[in-house]
C-alpha positions as CSV (number, residue, x, y, z in Angstrom):
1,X,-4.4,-17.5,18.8
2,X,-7.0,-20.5,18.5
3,X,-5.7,-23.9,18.7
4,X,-2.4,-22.0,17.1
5,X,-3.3,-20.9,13.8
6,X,-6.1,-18.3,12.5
7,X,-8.1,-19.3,9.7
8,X,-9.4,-16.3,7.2
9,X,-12.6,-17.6,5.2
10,X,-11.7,-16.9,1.3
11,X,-13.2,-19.0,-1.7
12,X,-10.8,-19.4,-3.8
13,X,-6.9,-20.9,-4.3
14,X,-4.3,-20.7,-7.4
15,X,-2.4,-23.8,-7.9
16,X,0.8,-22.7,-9.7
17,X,3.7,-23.0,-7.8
18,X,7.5,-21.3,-7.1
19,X,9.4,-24.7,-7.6
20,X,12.2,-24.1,-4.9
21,X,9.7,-22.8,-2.7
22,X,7.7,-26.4,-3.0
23,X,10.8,-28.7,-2.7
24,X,11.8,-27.1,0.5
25,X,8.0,-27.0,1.9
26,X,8.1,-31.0,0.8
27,X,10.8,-32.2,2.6
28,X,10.3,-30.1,5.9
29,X,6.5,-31.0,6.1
30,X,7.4,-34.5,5.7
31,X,10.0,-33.9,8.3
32,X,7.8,-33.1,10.6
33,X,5.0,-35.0,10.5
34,X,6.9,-37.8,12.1
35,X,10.8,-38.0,13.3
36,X,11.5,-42.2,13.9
37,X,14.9,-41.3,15.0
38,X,13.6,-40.4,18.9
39,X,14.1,-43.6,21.0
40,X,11.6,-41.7,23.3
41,X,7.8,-42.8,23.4
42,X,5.3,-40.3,21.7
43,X,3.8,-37.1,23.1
44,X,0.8,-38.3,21.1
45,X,-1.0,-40.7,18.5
46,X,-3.6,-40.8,16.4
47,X,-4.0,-42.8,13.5
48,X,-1.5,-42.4,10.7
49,X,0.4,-40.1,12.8
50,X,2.5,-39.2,16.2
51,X,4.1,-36.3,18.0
52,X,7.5,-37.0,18.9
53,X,9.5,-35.2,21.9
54,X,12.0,-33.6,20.2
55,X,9.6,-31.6,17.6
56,X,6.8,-31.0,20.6
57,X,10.3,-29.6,22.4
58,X,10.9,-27.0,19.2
59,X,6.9,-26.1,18.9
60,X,7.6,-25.2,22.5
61,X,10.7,-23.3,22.5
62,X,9.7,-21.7,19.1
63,X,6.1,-20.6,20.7
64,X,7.6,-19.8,24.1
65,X,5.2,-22.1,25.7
66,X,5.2,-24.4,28.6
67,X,4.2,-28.8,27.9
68,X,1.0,-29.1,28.8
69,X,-2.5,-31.2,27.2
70,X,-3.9,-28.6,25.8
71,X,-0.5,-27.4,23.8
72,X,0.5,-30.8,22.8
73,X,-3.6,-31.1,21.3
74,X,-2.7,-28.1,19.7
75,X,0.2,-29.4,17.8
76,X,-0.9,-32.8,16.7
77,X,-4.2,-30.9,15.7
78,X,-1.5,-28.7,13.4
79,X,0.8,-31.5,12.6
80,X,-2.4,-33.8,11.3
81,X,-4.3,-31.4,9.3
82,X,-0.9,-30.3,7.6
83,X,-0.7,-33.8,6.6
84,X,-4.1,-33.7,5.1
85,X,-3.7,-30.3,3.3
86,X,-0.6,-31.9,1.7
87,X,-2.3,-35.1,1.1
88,X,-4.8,-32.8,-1.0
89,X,-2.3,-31.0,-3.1
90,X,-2.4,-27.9,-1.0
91,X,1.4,-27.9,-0.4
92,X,2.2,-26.7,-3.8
93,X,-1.1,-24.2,-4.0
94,X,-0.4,-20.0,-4.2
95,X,-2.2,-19.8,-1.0
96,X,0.2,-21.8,1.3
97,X,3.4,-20.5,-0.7
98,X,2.5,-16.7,-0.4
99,X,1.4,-17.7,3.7
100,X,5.4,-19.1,3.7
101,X,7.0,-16.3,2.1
102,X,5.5,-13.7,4.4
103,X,6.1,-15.7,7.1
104,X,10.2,-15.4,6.1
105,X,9.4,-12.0,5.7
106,X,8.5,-11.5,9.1
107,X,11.4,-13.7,10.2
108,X,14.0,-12.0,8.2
109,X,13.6,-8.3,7.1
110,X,13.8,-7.1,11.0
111,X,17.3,-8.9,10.8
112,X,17.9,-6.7,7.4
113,X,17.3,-3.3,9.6
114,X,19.6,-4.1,12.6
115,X,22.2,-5.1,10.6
116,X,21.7,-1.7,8.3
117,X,21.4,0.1,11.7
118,X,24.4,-1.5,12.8
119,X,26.2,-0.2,10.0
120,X,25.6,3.3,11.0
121,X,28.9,5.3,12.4
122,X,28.5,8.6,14.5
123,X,32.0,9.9,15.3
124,X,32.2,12.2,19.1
125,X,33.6,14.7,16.7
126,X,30.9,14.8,14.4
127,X,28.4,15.6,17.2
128,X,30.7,18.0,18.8
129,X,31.1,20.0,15.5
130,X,27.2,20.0,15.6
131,X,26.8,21.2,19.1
132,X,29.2,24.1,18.7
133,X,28.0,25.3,15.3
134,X,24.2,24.8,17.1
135,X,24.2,26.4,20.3
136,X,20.4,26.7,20.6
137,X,19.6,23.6,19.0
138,X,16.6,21.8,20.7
139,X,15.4,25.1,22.6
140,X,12.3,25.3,22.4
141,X,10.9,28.9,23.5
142,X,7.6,29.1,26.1
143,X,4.3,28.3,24.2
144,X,0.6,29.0,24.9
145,X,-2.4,26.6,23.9
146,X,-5.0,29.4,22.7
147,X,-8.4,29.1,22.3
148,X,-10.5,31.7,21.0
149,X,-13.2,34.0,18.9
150,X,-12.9,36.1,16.5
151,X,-15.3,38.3,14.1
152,X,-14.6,40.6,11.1
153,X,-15.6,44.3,11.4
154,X,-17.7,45.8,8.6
155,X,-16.8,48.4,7.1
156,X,-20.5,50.6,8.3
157,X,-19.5,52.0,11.6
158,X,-23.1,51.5,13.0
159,X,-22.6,48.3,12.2
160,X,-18.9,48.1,13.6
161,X,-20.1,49.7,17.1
162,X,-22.4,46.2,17.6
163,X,-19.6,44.0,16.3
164,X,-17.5,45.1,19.0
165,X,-20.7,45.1,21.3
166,X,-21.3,41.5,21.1
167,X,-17.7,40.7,21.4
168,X,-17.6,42.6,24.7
169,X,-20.9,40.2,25.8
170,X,-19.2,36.9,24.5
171,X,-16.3,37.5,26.5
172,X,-18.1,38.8,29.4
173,X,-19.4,35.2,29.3
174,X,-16.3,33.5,29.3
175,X,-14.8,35.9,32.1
176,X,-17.7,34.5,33.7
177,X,-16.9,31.3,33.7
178,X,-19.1,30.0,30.1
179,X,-17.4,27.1,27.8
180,X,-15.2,29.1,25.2
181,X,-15.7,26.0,23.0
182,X,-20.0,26.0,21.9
183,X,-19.5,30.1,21.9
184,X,-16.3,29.9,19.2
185,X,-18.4,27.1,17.1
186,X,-21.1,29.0,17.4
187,X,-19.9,32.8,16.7
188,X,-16.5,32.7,15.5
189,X,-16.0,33.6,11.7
190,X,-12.6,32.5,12.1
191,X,-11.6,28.9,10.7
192,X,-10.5,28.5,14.2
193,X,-14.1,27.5,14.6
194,X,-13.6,24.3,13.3
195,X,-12.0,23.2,15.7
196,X,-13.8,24.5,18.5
197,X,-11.7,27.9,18.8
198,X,-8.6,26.7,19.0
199,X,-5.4,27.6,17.5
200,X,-3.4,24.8,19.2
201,X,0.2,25.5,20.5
202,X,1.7,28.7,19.6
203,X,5.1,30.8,20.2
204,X,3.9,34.1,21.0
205,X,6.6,36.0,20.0
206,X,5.8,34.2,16.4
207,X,2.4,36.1,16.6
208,X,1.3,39.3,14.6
209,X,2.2,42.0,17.2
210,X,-1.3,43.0,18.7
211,X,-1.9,39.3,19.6
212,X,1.7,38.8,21.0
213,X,0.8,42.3,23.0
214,X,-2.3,40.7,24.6
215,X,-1.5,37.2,25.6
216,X,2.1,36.7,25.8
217,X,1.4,37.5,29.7
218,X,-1.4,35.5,30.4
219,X,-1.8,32.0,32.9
220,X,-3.9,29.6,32.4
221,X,-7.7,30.5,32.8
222,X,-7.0,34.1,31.8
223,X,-8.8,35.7,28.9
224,X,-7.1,38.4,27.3
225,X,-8.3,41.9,26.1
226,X,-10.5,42.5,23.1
227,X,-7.8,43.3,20.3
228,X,-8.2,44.9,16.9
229,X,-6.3,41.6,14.8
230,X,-7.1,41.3,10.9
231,X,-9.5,43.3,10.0
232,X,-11.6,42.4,12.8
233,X,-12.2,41.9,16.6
234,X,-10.7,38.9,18.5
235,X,-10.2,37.5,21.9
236,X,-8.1,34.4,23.6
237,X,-8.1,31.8,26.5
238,X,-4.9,30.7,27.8
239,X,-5.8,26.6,28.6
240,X,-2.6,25.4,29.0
241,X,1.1,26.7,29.5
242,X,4.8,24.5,28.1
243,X,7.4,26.2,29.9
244,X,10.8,27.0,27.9
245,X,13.1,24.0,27.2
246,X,16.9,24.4,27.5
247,X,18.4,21.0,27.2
248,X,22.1,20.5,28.4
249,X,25.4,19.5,26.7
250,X,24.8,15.6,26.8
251,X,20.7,15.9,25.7
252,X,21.4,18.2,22.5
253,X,24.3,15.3,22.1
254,X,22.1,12.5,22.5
255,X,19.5,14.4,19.8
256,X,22.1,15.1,17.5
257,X,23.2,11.3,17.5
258,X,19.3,10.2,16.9
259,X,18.6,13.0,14.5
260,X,21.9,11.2,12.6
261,X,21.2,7.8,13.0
262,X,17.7,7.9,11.1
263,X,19.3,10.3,8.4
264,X,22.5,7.6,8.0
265,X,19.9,4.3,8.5
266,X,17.3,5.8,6.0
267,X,20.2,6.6,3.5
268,X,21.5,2.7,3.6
269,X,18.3,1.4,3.5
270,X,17.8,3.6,0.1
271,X,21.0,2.8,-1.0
272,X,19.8,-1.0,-0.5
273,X,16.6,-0.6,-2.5
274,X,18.4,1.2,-5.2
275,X,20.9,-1.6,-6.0
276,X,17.9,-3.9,-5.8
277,X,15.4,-2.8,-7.6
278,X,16.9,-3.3,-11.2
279,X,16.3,-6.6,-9.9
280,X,12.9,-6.4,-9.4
281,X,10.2,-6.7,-12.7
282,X,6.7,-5.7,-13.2
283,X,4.6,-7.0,-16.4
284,X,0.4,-6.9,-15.7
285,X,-0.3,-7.9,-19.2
286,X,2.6,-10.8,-18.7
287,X,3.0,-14.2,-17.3
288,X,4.7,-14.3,-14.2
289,X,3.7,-10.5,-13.8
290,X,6.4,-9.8,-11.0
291,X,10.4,-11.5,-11.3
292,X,11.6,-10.4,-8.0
293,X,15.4,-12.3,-8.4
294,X,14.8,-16.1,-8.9
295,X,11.2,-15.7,-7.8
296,X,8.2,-15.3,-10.0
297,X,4.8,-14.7,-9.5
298,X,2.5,-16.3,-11.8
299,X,0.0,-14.3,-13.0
300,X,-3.1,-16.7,-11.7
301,X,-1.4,-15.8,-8.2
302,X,-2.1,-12.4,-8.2
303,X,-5.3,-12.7,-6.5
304,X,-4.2,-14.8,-3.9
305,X,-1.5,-11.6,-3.3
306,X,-4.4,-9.5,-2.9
307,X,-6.1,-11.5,-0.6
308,X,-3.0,-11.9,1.7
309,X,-1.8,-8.5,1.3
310,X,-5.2,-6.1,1.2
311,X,-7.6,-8.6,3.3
312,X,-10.6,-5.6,3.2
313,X,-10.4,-5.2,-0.8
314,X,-11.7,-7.6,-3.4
315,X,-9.6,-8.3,-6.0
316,X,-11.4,-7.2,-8.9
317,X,-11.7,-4.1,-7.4
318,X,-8.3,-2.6,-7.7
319,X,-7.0,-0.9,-10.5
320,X,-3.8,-1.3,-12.6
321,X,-2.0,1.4,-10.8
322,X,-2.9,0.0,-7.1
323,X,-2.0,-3.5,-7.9
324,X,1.5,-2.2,-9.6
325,X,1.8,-0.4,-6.3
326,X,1.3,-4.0,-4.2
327,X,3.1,-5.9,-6.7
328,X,6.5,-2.8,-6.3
329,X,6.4,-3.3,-2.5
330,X,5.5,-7.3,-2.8
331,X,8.7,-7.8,-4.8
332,X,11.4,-5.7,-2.8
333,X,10.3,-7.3,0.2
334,X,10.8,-10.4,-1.1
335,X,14.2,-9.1,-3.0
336,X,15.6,-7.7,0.5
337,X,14.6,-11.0,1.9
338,X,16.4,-12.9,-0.5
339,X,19.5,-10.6,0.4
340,X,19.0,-10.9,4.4
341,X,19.4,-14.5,3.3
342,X,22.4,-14.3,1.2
343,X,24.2,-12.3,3.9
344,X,24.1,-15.0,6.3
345,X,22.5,-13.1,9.0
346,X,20.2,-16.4,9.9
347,X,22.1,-19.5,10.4
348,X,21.0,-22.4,8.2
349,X,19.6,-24.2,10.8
350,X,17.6,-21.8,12.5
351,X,15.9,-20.9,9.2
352,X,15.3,-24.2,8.2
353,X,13.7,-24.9,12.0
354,X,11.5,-21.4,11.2
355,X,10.5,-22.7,8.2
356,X,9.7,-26.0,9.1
357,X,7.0,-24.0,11.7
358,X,5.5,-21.7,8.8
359,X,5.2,-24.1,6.7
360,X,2.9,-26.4,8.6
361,X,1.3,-23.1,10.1
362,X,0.4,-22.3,6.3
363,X,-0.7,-26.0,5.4
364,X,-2.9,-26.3,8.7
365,X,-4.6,-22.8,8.0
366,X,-5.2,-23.8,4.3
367,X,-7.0,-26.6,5.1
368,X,-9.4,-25.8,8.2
369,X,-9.8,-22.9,5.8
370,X,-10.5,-25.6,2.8
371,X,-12.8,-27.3,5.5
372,X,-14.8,-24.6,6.8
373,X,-15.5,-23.0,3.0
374,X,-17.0,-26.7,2.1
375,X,-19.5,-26.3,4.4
376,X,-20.3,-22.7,4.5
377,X,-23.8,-22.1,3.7
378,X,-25.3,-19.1,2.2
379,X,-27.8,-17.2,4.5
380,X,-31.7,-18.0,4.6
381,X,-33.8,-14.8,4.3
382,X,-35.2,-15.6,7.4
383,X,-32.0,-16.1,9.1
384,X,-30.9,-12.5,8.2
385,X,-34.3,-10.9,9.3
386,X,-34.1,-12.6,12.5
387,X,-30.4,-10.9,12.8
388,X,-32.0,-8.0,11.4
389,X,-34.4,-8.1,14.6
390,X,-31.9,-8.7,16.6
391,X,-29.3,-5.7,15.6
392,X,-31.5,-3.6,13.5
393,X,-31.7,-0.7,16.2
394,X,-28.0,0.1,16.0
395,X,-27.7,-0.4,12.2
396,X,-28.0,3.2,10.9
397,X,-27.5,5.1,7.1
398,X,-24.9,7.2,8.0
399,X,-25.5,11.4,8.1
400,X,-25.3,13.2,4.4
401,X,-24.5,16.5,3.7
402,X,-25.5,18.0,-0.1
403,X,-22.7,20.0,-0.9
404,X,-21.3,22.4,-3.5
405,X,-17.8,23.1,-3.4
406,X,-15.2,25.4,-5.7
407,X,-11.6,24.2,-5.8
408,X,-9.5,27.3,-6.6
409,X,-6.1,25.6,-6.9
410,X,-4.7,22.4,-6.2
411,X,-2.3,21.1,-4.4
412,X,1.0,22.7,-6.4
413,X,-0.6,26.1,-6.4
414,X,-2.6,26.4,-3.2
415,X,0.3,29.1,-1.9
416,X,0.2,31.6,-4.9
417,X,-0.3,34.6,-3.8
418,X,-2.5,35.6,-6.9
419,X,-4.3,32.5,-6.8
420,X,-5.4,33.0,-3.0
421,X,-6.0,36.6,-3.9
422,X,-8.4,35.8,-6.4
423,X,-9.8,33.2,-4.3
424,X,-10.5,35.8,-1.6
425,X,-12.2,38.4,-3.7
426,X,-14.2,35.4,-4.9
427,X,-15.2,34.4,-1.6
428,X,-15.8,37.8,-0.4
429,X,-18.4,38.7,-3.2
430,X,-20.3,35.4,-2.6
431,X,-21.0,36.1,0.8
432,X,-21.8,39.5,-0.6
433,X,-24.4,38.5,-3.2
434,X,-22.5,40.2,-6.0
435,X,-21.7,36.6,-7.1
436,X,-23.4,33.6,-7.5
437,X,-21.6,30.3,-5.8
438,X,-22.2,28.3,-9.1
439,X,-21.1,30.5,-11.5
440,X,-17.9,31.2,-9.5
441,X,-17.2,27.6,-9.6
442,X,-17.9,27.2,-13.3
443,X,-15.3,30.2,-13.6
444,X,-12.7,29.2,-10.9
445,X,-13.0,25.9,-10.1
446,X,-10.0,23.3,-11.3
447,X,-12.4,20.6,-9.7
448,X,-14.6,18.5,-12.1
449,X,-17.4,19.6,-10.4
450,X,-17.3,23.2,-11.9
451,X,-19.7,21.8,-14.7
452,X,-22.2,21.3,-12.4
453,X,-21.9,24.6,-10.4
454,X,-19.2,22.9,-8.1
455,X,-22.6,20.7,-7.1
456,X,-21.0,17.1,-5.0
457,X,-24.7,15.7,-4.6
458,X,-25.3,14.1,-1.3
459,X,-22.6,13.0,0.4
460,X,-21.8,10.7,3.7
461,X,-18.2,11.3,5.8
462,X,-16.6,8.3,4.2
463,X,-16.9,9.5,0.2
464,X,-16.4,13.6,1.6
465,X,-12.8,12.0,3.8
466,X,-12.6,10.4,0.0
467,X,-12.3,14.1,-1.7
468,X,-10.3,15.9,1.0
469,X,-10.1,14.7,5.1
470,X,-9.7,17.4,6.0
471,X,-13.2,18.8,4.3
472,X,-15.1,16.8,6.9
473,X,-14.9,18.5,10.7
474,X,-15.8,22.0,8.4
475,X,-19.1,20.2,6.7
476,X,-20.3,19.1,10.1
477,X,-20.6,22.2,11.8
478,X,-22.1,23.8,9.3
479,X,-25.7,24.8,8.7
480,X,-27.3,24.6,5.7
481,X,-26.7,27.6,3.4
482,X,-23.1,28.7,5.2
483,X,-20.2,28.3,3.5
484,X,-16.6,26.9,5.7
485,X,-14.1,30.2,4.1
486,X,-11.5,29.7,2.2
487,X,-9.6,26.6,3.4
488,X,-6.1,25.9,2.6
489,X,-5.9,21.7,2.7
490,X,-3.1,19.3,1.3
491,X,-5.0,19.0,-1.6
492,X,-5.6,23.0,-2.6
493,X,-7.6,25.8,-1.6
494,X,-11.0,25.0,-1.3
495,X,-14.8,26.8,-0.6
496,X,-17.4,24.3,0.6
497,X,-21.0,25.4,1.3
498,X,-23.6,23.2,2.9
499,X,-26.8,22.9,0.4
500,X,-28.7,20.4,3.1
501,X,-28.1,17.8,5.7
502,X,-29.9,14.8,6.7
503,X,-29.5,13.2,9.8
504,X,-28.4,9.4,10.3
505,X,-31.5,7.4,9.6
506,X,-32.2,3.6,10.5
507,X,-31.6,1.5,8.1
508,X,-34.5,-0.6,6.5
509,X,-33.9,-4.8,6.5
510,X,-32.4,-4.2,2.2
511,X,-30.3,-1.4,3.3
512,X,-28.7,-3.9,5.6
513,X,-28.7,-6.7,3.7
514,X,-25.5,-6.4,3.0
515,X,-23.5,-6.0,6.6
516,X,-26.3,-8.4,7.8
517,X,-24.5,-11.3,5.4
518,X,-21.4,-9.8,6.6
519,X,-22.4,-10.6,10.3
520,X,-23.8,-14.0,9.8
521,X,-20.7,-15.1,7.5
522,X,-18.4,-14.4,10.5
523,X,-20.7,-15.9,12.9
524,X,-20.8,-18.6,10.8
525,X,-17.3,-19.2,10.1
526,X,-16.3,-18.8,14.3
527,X,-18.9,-21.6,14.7
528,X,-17.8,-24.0,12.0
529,X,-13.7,-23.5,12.6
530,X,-14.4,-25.0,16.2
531,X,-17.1,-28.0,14.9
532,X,-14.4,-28.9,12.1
533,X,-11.6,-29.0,14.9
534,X,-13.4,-30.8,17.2
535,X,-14.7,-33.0,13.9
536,X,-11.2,-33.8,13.0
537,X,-9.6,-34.9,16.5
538,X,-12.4,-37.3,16.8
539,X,-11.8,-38.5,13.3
540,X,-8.1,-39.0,14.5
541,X,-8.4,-40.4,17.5
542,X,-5.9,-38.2,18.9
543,X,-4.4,-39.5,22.4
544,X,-2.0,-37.4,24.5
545,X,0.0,-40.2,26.5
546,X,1.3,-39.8,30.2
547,X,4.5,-41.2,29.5
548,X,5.5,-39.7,26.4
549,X,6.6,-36.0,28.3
550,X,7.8,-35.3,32.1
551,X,4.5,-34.3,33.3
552,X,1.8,-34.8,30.6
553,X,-1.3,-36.1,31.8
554,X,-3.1,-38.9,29.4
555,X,-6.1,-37.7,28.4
556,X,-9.3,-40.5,28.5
């Protein structure tokens, strides 16, 4: 942490203000800005202000630091600018009240969970009622980490005789020491092949009997036997071995407890949020639009939230249902706050010395931020083409895929057996030719894309993980004019089939316009965060005095 606070650049600040919030930020900034009481000499001066022992003692203990120059020039540099953001106005602004209240947060909601957790009661009977109505609770059988190929049979026997043939070569390769991996990407018609072959961790006695038959014996390295499995011809690579697990009396005890503890703590903490949330109102067209107890946010504040909530999203850019969604979770934390509070779980004193620190955290921060935004500059076009010049080998338009896609089901119905059925036959007479791709999505497809004959257009990795994640490693291992199978996902049953790809491109100096301002603006900001620190020391006339601490050097 720079000189003890991180500035984030931002343009603009609300002024409305939560009156209790203000009178308490008042009276502890004045606080410490100067304590008169101390008979000691200084820490430091500079003009209009000094650091007294006993609050450079607090900063210390409350940042777990040792005295030294460079601390106590990081605490007057706090302690002054705090001064000058609240000689500005900038106590009272929605930017340094919403710093202040997540700064509580922080404090206080970790107290809320160990008191809930300390709530929680296991009784030695309890878990001894569990262990003997359990007894092979925690077992965990032997499992295999498979890898492998597989390829349907047709139904011609010519053309089944040279199936099996080129399974017999492909695993003739891998007995002979060839990466299963490229082979199963490569040949596999399984959707194994998506991930390289492999089927991850299995119990083989959970496996359809010919595939139990043929590698619940193998050791790592061994390749099984070619096996007749699902209509087609398969074989596996045993990579890695978990022996069986039998835990004794005390570990399925010790489970049992942990297993109980997160059921019991997660029950409280609902029962919490229940009896809370009545408490807690919501009103987007309204001013305050949240009433979380005696706390309001004003309306103008909102963006301010945003910005101190969801740093990496404009404002203007989220919709009702996302900013409800910040404004639900915004006001219960600041409702179980509240209650952390009202418990007592803090003593008075403590708080009040926490939030004597976040508030002149916030203040300081809100001002080097007020300073650095006055004197940001907008980019020359030169300047960004010289940064261009400088970056514009590794700034690069991401691949794109052109894809068409049919959605059979979604989510709810992705496991109905007449629905997968259907999907099946669907899938089977595409890759037959009987049926076209884009009438079968104009007839099956629940996605809105079936108007266009399931056509997606080009599309990069970030908007595809936008539609389904788990869409992507299937598109990029695909070659133009193969579909991926039917794939079951979390949000339905889905065909994809790659149209085209294009490769990652470079990116010409307007295509990079935009991260190029991003770069500059942060280069820029780094830059004028340590000139307006250095600026305001000088301004000052900050002096760190050898006799004002046991051991502090005075600084010419």
């Amino acid at each position: 942490m720079k000189n003890g606070f991180h500035p984030r650049a931002r343009r603009s600040s609300s002024t409305a203000l939560v009156a209790a919030l203000v009178a308490v930020a008042a009276a502890l900034v004045l606080q410490a800005c100067g304590d008169s009481s101390s008979g000691a000499d200084p820490v430091a001066v500079w003009d209009g202000g000094k650091l007294e022992p006993r609050q450079y003692e607090s900063w210390l203990e409350s940042q777990n630091m040792a005295p030294s120059r460079e601390s106590a020039r990081n605490l007057a540099l706090i302690v002054s600018m705090a001064g000058a953001a609240r000689g500005r106005g900038m106590a009272d602004s929605a930017e340094v009240s919403l710093s202040v209240e997540a700064m509580r947060q922080a404090r206080l909601l970790p107290v809320l969970k160990r008191h809930i957790d300390a709530q929680v009661e296991i009784s030695d009977a309890e878990l001894d009622q569990l262990a003997n109505e359990n007894p092979d609770a925690f077992q965990r059988p032997r499992k295999l980490s498979l890898r492998g190929i597989y390829k349907r049979l047709p139904p011609d026997d010519a053309a089944r005789d040279e199936v099996r043939r080129e399974m017999l070569a492909l695993r003739a390769q891998v007995l002979d020491g060839a990466d299963i991996k490229p082979l199963a990407v490569n040949e596999s018609e399984s959707q194994n092949r998506f991930r390289e072959g492999s089927i991850g961790w299995v119990d083989p006695d959970a496996l359809p009997a010919p595939v139990r038959d043929a590698v619940k014996g193998l050791e790592i390295g061994e390749v099984s036997e070619l096996i007749g499995h699902a209509g087609g011809l398969a074989f596996y690579v045993c990579e890695r071995i978990r022996p069986a697990v039998v835990p004794d009396s005390e570990e399925v005890r010790s489970k049992f407890r942990q297993n109980l503890f997160r059921q019991r703590s997660a029950e409280l903490n609902k029962a919490l949020v229940e009896k809370l949330a009545p408490n807690i109102r919501i009103r987007l067209d309204e001013d305050p639009v949240l009433q979380a107890g005696r706390q309001a946010l004003p309306v103008d504040w909102l963006d301010d939230l945003i910005r101190l909530r969801l740093p990496e999203h404009a404002p203007d850019a989220l919709i009702d249902r996302q900013k409800q969604r910040l404004l639900r979770e915004w006001g219960l934390r600041v409702a179980m706050t509240d209650h952390t509070e009202g418990l007592g779980l803090v003593g008075t004193e403590e708080l009040a010395e926490a939030m004597r620190w976040n508030v002149l955290h916030a203040l300081a921060t809100a001002e080097l931020r007020y300073r650095v935004d006055a004197r940001m500059q907008p980019p020359a076009d030169s300047a960004l083409r010289a940064l261009y010049e400088q970056r514009g080998e590794r700034m690069r338009n991401p691949p794109a895929y052109r894809i068409a896609a049919i959605q059979f089901a979604g989510a709810a119905d992705r496991d109905d057996r007449e629905i997968v059925s259907r999907a099946r036959d669907a899938v089977a007479r595409i890759r037959s030719g009987a049926l076209e791709f884009s009438q079968a999505a104009r007839d099956l497809s629940v996605h809105p894309s079936a108007n266009n004959g399931g056509s997606l257009g080009w599309m990069n990795s970030r908007a595809l993980g936008g539609l389904e994640m788990s869409l992507l490693k299937p598109v990029r291992v695909l070659s133009p004019g193969e579909d991926s199978g039917l794939l079951r996902t979390p949000s339905g049953l889905w065909l994809v089939k790659l149209l085209e790809r294009r490769a990652a491109t470079p990116m010409t100096f307007e295509q990079a316009r935009v991260q190029l301002k991003e770069v500059f603006e942060r280069a820029q900001i780094e830059r004028l965060e340590s000139e307006v620190r250095d600026q305001h020391l000088a301004d000052i006339n900050l002096r760190i005095l050898a006799d004002g601490y046991p051991g502090m050097v005075e600084i010419p």
